[in-house]
C-alpha positions in Angstrom: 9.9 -22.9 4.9 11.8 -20.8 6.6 13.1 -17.1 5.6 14.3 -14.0 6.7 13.4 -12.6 3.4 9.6 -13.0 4.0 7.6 -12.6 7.2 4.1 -11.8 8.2 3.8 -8.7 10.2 1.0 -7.7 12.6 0.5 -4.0 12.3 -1.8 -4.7 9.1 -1.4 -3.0 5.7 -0.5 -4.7 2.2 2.6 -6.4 0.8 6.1 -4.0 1.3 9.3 -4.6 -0.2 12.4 -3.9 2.5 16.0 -3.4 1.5 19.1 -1.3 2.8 18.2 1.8 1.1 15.2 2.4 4.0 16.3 4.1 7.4 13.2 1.9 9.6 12.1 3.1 12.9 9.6 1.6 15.9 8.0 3.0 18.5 6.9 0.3 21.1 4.5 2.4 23.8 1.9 1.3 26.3 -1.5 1.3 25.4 -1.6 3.7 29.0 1.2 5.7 27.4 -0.3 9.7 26.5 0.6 9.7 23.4 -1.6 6.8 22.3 -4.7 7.7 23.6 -7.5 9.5 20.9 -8.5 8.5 17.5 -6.3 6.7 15.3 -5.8 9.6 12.8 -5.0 11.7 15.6 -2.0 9.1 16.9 -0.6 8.6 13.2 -0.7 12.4 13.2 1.1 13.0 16.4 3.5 10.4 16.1 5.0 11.0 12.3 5.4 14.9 13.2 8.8 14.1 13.9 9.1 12.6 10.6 7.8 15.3 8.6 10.3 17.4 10.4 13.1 15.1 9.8 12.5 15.2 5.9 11.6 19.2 6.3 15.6 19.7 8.0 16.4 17.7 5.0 15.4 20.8 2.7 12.1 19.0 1.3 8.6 20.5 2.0 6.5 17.4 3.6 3.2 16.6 4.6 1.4 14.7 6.6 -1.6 12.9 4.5 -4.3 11.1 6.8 -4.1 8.2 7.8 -0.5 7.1 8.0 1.4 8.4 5.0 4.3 11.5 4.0 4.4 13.0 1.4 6.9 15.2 -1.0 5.8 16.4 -3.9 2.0 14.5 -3.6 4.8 11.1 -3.5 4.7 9.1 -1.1 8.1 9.5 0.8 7.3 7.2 4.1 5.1 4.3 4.9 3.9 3.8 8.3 1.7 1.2 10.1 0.4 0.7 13.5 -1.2 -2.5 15.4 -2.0 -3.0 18.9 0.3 -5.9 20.9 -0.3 -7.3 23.8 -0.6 -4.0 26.3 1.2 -2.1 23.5 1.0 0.3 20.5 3.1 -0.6 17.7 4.2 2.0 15.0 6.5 1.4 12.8 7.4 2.8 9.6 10.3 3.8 7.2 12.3 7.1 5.3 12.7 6.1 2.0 16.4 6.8 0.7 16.1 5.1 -2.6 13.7 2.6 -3.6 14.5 -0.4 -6.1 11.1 0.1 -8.2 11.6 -2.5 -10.6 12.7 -5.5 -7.8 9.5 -4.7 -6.1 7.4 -5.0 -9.2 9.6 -8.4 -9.6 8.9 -9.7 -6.4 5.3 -9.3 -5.9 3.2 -12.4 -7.1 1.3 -10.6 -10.3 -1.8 -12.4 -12.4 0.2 -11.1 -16.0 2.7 -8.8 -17.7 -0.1 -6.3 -17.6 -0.6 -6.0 -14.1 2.9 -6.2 -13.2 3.2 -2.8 -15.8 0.3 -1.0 -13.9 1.6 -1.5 -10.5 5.2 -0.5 -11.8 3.6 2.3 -13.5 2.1 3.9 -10.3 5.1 3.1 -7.9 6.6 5.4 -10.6 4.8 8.1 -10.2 3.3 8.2 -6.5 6.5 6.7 -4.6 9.3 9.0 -4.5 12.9 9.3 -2.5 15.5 11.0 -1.0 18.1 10.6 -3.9 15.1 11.4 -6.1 13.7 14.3 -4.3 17.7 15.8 -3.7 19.3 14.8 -6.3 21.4 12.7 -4.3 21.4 10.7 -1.4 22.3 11.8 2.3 24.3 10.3 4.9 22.2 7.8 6.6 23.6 8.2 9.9 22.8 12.2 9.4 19.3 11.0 8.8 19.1 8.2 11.8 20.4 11.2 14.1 17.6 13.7 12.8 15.1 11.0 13.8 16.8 10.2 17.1 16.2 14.3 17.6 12.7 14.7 16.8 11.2 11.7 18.3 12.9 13.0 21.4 11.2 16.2 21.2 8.1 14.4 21.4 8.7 10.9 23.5 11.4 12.8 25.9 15.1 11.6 26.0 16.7 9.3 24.6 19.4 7.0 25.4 20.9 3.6 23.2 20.4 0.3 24.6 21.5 -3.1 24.2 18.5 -5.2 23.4 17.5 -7.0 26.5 18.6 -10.7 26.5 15.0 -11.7 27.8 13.7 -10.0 24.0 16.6 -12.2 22.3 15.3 -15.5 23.5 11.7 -14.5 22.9 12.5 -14.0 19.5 14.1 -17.4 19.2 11.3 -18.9 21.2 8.5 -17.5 18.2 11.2 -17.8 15.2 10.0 -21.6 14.0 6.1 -20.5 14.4 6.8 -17.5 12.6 9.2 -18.2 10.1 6.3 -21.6 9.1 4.5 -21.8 5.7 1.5 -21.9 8.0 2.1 -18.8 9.9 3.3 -16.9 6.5 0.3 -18.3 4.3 -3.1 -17.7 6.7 -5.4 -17.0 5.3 -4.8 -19.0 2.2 -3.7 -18.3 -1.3 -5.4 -15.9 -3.1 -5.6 -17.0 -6.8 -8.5 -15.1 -8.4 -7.4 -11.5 -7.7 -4.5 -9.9 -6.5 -4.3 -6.1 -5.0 -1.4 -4.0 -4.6 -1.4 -0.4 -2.1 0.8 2.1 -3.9 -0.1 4.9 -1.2 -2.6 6.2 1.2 -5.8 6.0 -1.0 -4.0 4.5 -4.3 -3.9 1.1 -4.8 -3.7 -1.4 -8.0 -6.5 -4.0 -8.2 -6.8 -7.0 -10.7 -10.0 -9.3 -10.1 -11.2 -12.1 -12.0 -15.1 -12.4 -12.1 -17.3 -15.3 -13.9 -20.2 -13.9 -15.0 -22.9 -16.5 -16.8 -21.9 -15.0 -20.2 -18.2 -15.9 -19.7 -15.1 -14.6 -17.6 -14.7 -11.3 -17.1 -11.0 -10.3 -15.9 -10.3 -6.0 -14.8 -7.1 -4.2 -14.4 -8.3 -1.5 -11.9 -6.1 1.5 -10.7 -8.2 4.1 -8.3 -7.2 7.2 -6.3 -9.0 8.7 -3.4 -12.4 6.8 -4.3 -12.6 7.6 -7.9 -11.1 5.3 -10.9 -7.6 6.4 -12.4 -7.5 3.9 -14.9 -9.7 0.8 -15.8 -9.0 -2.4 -18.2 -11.2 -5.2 -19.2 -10.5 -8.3 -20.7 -11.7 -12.1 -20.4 -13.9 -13.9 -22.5 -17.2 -13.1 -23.2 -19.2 -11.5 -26.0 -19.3 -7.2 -26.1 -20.5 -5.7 -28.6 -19.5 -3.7 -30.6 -16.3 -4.6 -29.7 -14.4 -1.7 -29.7 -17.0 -0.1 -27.4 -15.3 -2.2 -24.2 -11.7 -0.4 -24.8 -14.0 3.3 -24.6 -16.2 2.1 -21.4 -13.4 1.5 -19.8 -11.6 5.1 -20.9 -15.6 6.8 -19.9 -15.0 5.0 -16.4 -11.8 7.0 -15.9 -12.3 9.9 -13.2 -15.5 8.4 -11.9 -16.4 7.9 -8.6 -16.2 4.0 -8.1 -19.6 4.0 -5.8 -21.2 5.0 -9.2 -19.3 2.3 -11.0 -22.6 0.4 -12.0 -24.5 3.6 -12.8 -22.2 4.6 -14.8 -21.6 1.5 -16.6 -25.7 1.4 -17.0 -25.8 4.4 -18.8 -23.0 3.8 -20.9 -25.0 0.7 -22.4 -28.2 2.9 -23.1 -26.1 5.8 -24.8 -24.3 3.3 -27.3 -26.6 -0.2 -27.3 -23.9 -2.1 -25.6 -25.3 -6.2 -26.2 -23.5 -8.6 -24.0 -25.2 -11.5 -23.7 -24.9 -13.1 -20.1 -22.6 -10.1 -18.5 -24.5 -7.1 -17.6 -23.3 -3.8 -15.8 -23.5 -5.5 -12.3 -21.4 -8.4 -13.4 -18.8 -5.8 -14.8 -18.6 -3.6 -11.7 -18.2 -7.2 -9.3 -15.5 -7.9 -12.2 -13.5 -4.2 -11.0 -13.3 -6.7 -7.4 -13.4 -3.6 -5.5 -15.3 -4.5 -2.6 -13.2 -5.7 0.4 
């Protein structure tokens, strides 16, 4: 298997869907370099201030939100992500121009029809763009220019450069390793439960839990440490019935660390019965522990 379509990368984070409508940028700085030393907050922080400038001479009020994302709006404008190299710091990140929302859903490997609705649902409405943020869509080399500036006003000057021949053959040196089934799959296959990161603190989660009293699947959305929106289904008794749809509507707003509290209480106020699944086995079901 081998495919420039798909690769691995090593500055962490979830699955991302690239196209032509991102401008991407990398800084590649020495772990020695100034600019890299403090806490890791304090780095993303630094570093994406020329960003939030870029988008701000663009017209559009942004803002930094801890640890690595831009906002417009309370969207999500940029993705960012850092890892450390060798001797180096790696940051790399993008300025969303448009975004293809429904090829992303498409993509991603998705449990059902559900899930993939979810996840489409909340790209929807904590992703945003340029096109969608101005109406339209500026010039991309006006954009690439405004980033050249403002890094510059932080890194020092810069001048273009062909990439060295030395970085050429390297790359064709890891190409088969990293290109491999082996290199793109470590870690294995994950087949129970699937997660998707919309933005800093947002993410989709479906997990698959089986419980003695029969399996237990959740559709899990949650913002900042509290649930946005929760769905169970599976097989296994609850009853009354209809009481499973409003537990999961009660768990909505929560904070997740009181998931099984919650649930508990819910049981007592309306004499849930579910033989062999109790309010633990519901909150291991939400899959939220990492």
């Amino acid at each position: 298997m081998c495919s420039s379509d798909l690769f691995r990368r090593e500055v962490g984070g979830g699955a991302v869907y690239l196209d032509g409508e991102q401008v991407f940028y990398q800084l590649v700085l020495r772990r020695t370099h100034p600019l890299v030393q403090g806490s890791k907050e304090a780095l993303y922080r630094r570093l994406l201030e020329p960003v939030v400038l870029v988008l701000r001479d663009l017209g559009l009020a942004a803002s930094y939100k801890p640890v690595n994302d831009i906002l417009v709006g309370g969207r999500k404008i940029s993705g960012n992500g850092a890892g450390e190299i060798a001797d180096s710091l790696v940051l790399v990140g993008n300025v969303i121009l448009d975004f293809n929302y429904e090829m992303m859903v498409r993509v991603l490997r998705v449990p059902d029809e559900k899930f993939r609705d979810k996840v489409h649902k909340s790209l929807q409405e904590n992703l945003t763009t340029l096109r969608r943020e101005l109406g339209g869509l500026p010039d991309r080399a006006q954009v690439q220019e405004l980033l050249v500036h403002r890094f510059a006003e932080v890194l020092g000057p810069l001048a273009p450069r062909p990439l060295p021949e030395e970085v050429r053959l390297e790359v064709e040196r890891l190409a088969e390793e990293r290109c491999s089934e082996a290199w793109l799959l470590r870690g294995g296959r994950r087949l129970a439960g699937r997660r998707v990161r919309i933005a800093a603190g947002r993410e989709v989660v479906q997990n698959v839990y089986k419980a003695p009293g029969g399996l237990i699947r959740a559709t899990v959305e949650v913002a900042d440490g509290r649930f946005v929106a929760v769905d169970f289904s599976g097989d296994f008794f609850f009853y009354p019935p209809a009481a499973l749809e409003a537990l999961a509507g009660h768990l909505a707003g929560t904070p997740c660390c009181d998931a099984e509290a919650t649930i508990a209480a819910f049981y007592a106020a309306h004499g849930i019965e579910s033989p062999g699944v109790t309010p633990a086995d519901l909150v291991k079901a939400l899959g939220l522990s990492r």
